[in-house]
N, C-alpha and C positions, 0 to 999 in steps of 0.2 A: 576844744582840743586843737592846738596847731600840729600840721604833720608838715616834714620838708624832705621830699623825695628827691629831690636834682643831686647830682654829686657837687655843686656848687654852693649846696643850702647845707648839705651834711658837711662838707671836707670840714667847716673850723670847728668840728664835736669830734676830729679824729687825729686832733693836734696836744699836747699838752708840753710842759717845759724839758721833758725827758729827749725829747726833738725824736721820739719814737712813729717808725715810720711803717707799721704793718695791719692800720687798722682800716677794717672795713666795715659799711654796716646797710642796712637797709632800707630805715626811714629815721628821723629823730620825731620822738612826739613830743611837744609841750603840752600837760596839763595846767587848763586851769585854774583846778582846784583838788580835793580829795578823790571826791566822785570819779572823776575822768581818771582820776589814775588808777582808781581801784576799780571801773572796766575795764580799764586797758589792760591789765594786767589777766585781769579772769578772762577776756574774751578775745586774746592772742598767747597762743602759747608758743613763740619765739622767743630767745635767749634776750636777756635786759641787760643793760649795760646803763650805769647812771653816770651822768655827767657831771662833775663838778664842773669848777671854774678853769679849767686847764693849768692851774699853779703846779701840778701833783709831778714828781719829778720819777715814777716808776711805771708810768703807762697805765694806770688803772684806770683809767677813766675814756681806754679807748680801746671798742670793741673789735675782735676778728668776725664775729657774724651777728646775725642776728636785729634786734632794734635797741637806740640810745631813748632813753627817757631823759630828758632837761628839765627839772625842777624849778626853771629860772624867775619864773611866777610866783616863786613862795619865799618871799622878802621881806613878809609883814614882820614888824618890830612890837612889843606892850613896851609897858612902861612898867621901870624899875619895883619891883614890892616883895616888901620883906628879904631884899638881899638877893631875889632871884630876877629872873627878866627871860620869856617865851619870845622865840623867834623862830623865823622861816630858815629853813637849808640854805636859801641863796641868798642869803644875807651874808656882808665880807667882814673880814676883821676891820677892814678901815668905815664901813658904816656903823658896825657898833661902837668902834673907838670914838668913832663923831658923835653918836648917839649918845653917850654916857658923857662927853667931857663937862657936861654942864649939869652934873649930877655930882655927889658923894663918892659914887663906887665906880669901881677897878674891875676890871676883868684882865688877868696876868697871864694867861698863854699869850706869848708875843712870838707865831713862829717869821721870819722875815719876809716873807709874802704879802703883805699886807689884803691884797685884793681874793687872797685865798676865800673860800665860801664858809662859812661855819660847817656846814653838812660832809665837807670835804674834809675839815680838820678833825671832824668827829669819827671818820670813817677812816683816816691814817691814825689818829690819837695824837696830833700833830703837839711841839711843844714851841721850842724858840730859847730864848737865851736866860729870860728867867725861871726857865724850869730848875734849877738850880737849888733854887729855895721853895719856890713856890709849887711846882711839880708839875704835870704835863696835860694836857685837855681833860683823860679821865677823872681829875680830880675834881675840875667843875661843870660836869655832866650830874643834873639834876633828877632828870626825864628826859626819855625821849617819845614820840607817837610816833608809831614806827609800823607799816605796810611790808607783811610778808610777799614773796615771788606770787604767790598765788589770789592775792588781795584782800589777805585776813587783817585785822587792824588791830592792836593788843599797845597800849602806854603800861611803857616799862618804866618803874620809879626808882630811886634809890634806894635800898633797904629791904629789895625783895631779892632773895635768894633761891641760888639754883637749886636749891634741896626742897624749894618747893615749884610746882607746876605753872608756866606761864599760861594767862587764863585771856584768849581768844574773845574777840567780839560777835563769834558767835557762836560762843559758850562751850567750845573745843578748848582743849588742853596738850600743852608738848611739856617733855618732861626731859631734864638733861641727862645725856646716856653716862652710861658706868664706860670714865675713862681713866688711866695713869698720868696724862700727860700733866705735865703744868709748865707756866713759863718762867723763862730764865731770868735770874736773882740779880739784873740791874736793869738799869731805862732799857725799855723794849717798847718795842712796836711790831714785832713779826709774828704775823701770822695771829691765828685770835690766842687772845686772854684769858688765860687758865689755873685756877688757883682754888683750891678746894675752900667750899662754904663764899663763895662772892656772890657778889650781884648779877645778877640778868646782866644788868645795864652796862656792866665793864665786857661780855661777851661780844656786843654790837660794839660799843666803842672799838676802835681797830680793826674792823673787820671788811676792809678793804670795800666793801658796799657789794657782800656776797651774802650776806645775812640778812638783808632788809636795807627800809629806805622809810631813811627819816623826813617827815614832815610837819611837825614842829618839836622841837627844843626846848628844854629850860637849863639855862646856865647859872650857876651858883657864881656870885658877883662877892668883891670883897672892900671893906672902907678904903677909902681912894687913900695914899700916905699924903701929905701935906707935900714932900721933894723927894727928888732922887740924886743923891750923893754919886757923882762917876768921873770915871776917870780913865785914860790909856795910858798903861807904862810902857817905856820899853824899854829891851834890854842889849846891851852888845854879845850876847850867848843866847842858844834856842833854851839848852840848860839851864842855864840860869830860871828861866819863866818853867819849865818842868819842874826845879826844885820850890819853887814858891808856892805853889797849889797846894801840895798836901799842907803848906803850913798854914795856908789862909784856913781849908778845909780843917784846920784839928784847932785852931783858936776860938777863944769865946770875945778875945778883942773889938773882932770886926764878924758881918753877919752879912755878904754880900748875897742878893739875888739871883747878878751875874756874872761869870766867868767864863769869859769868851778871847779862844787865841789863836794868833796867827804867827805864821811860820816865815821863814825868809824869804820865800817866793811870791807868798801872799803881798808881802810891805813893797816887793817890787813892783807889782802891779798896780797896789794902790797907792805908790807915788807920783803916777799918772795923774793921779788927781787931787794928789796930798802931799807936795810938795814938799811940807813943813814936818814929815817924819826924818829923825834922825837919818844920818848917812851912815853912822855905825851899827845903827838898830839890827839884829837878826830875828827879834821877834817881839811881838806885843802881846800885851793881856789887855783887855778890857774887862774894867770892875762896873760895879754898880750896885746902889744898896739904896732900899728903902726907908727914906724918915719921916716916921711917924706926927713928930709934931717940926714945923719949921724953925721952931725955938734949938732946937738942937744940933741943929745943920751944921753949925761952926766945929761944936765939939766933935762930931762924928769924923769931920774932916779931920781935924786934928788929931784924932784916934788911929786914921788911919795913915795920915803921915807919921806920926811916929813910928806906927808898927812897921812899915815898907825901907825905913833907914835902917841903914848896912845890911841889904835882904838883895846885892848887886841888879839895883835896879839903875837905869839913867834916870835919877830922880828929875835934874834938872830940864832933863829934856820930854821928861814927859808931860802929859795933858793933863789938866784939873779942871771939871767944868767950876764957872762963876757963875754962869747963871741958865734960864733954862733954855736961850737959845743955842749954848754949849752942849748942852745935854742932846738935844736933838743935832745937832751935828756928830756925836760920838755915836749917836745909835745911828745914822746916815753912812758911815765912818763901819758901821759893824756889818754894816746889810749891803753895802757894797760890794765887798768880795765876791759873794754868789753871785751878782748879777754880773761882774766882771767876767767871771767864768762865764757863766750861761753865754753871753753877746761873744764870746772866744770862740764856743761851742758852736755856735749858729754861726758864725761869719766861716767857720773851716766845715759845715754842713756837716755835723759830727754828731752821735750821739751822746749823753751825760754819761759819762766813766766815774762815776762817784760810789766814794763809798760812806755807811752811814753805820757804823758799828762802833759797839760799846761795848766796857768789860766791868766786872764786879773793882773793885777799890783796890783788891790788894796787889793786881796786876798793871795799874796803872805806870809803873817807873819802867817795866818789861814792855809794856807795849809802847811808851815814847821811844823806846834805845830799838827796838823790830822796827817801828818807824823807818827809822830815819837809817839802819843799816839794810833797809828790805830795798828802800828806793833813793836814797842819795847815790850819785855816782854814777848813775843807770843810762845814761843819756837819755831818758822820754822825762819834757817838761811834766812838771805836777806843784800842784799848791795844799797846805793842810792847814786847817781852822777850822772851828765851832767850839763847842760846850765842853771847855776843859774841867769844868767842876765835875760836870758828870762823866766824865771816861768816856767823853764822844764827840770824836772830832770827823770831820767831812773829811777825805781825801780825793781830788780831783785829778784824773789824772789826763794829762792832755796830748795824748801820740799826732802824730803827722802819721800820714795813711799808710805807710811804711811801719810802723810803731804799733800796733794793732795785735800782731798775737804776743808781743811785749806787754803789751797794756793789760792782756788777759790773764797773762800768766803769772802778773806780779798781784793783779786783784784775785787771782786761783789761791795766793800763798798768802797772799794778808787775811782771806776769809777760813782761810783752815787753820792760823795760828789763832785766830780769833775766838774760832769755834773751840778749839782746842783749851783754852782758859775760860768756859763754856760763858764768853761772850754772848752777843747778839748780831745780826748783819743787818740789822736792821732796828735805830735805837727812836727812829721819831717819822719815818717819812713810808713805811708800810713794805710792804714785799711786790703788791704787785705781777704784773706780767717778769719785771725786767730780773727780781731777785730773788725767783721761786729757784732754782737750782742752789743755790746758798741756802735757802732757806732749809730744802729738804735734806742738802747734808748736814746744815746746824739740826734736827730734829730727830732726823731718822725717819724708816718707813714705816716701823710699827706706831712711832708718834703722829706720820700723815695720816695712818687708819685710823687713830682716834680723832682728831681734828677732822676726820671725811663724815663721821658719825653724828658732830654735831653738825656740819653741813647740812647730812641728810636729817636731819630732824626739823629743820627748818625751810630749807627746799628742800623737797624731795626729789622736785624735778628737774633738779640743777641749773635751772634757768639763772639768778644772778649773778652778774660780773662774773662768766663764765674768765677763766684763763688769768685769775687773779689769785696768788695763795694756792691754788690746790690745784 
């Protein structure tokens, strides 16, 4: 076991991208292996706090008291079988991407992070921009081995259900309590996952690393496609690219993965580094679709040029990848935005003013037109982009230190029109420390008492990721 007392050894376990500045703590331990963690755990009863990789953009991974556990020891990788693949928590998206490229199989959560830890996207339900088609971490959560607060050890598999009892390694049993709640009917991440007759395993997914702590994984892997067909349009109207969605979304023409958009503020920023976006442009889409065999690739393309004629796109000026160092520039091209922000965010010593909320389908034309009449106009800069296939787009909003109960007030009123078309506030990146208040007005208090119940069934002592969710 490494333990690092100094405030010098702990400060970078009290940092993460949220640039959240209130966390304190009192030793970090590395275990490393099982063993050590599971005495650590039984033979200090101090509050836990688990670390991920500090990608996490809601403060959950930085404690107000108590001790941080660092996992960062637990990076072992198997090797591919039967469609699945066991790894360590601190294993990152971009090592398994290295890991797999010289295999068959795909793993399609792609949240923009790259360096993010597997244990960390398992713990928000992290997705990324092919969630789209493909759907969000919980979908390829296989098993996980998973160490309660108190140091019990119980591998939860897929296919075992909360109607029946989670069976203890040492032969205790917890059984899920009689509640109403469940969660709401589009992409979520807030708060845990609740849905009558599920799995165990969709209970830990999401639950912000207050349920348990995973230490090893098995992820469900998929045949890698032979290419990916992409492209960025854009358009002289933000409109314009709000009317295109639902029709890409209701045709059987084209079958994109992803649908990812940016707004007029976004294309300004990223012509800092993108010179070659149109001058007329107000907004882009970014597509992208999976082809199965390469033989096909032409036609796909041509399926989709047709369909995007007289659909008021700037055809001619927009991007078509040719080949696959195109493609990797379009997804460079995608994942910039957020870091642009972030480095905005950190140069003006600010915290992340983002919001991360989705709505069920039929709300979607109501919430671009609240948009864009809630904060145009306003004088506090802001930029809006993500996952327009799924009714969830990032809004960042960027006050000068003067703009500050402006910034609040306009995030006060986008989260209660939101909630009000019983959205989510939370559609991929968790709740956290920074958006428990959103949260508890999207649920309610009689919904926190049910939520506190499976809390307590699992800690009892409240010890994990205290100040996270509840």
């Amino acid at each position: 076991m490494i333990r690092k007392t100094s405030k010098e050894s702990i400060a970078p376990y009290l940092r993460d991208a949220s640039n959240y500045s209130d966390g304190k703590a009192d030793e970090v331990l590395i275990p490393e292996n099982v063993d050590e963690l599971v005495s650590a755990l039984k033979n200090d009863s101090r509050p836990v706090t688990i670390s991920g990789a500090g990608t996490g953009l809601t403060a959950s991974r930085i404690p107000s008291e108590g001790i941080i556990i660092s996992l960062e020891r637990f990076h072992e990788m198997s090797i591919v079988e039967n469609g699945e693949i066991w790894l360590g928590p601190a294993v990152t998206l971009l090592n398994l991407q290295e890991h797999l490229k010289n295999t068959s199989w795909f793993y399609p959560p792609n949240p923009t992070e790259t360096n993010a830890s597997i244990g960390g996207t398992l713990a928000t339900n992290a997705s990324g921009s092919r969630s789209y088609k493909f759907g969000v971490t919980r979908n390829f959560v296989n098993a996980v081995d998973c160490i309660l607060a108190d140091g019990r050890r119980v591998l939860v598999k897929r296919g075992h259900k909360i109607t029946d009892p989670l069976c203890m390694d040492d032969g205790s049993e917890i059984g899920f309590p009689e509640i109403k709640y469940t969660s709401p009917n589009c992409k979520n991440t807030a708060g845990y996952f609740v849905q009558p007759g599920m799995d165990w395993l969709d209970l830990f997914i999401g639950s912000d690393g207050t349920l348990g702590i995973f230490v090893n994984i098995c992820l469900k892997l998929l045949p890698c496609p032979d290419a990916f067909l992409s492209g960025v349009l854009f358009f002289e109207k933000e409109k314009f690219c709000w009317e295109l969605a639902p029709k890409i979304k209701s045709t059987t023409f084209v079958s994109p993965c992803s649908l990812e958009y940016f707004d007029r503020f976004s294309l300004e920023l990223l012509r800092e580094k993108y010179p070659n976006i149109p001058l007329n442009a107000e907004a882009a889409l970014f597509f992208e679709e999976d082809v199965t065999d390469q033989k096909n690739y032409d036609d796909s393309l041509e399926v989709w040029i047709e369909f995007l004629t007289d659909k008021n796109i700037l055809i001619d000026e927009s991007w078509f990848a040719q080949d696959q160092k195109d493609i990797q520039t379009f997804h460079e091209f995608r994942h910039e935005i957020p870091m642009l922000v972030n480095e905005k965010n950190s140069r003006a010593g600010r915290e992340k003013i983002g919001t991360d909320m989705a709505v069920p389908d039929k709300y979607f034309d109501e919430m671009m037109l609240f948009y864009d009449k809630t904060l145009f106009g306003k004088g506090l800069p802001y930029v809006i982009f993500g996952h327009l296939g799924d009714n969830h787009l990032h809004i960042n909003l960027l006050p000068d230190s003067s703009q500050k109960k402006l910034a609040e007030s306009l995030y006060d009123e986008l989260a209660k029109k939101i909630i009000s078309w019983k959205g989510t506030v939370s559609a991929e990146h968790g709740i956290g420390k920074k958006k428990k208040k959103y949260f508890h007005e999207m649920v309610g208090e009689k919904n926190i008492e049910d939520l506190k119940k499976i809390k307590n069934i699992l800690d009892p002592q409240i010890r994990l990721g205290n100040g996270n969710i509840l």
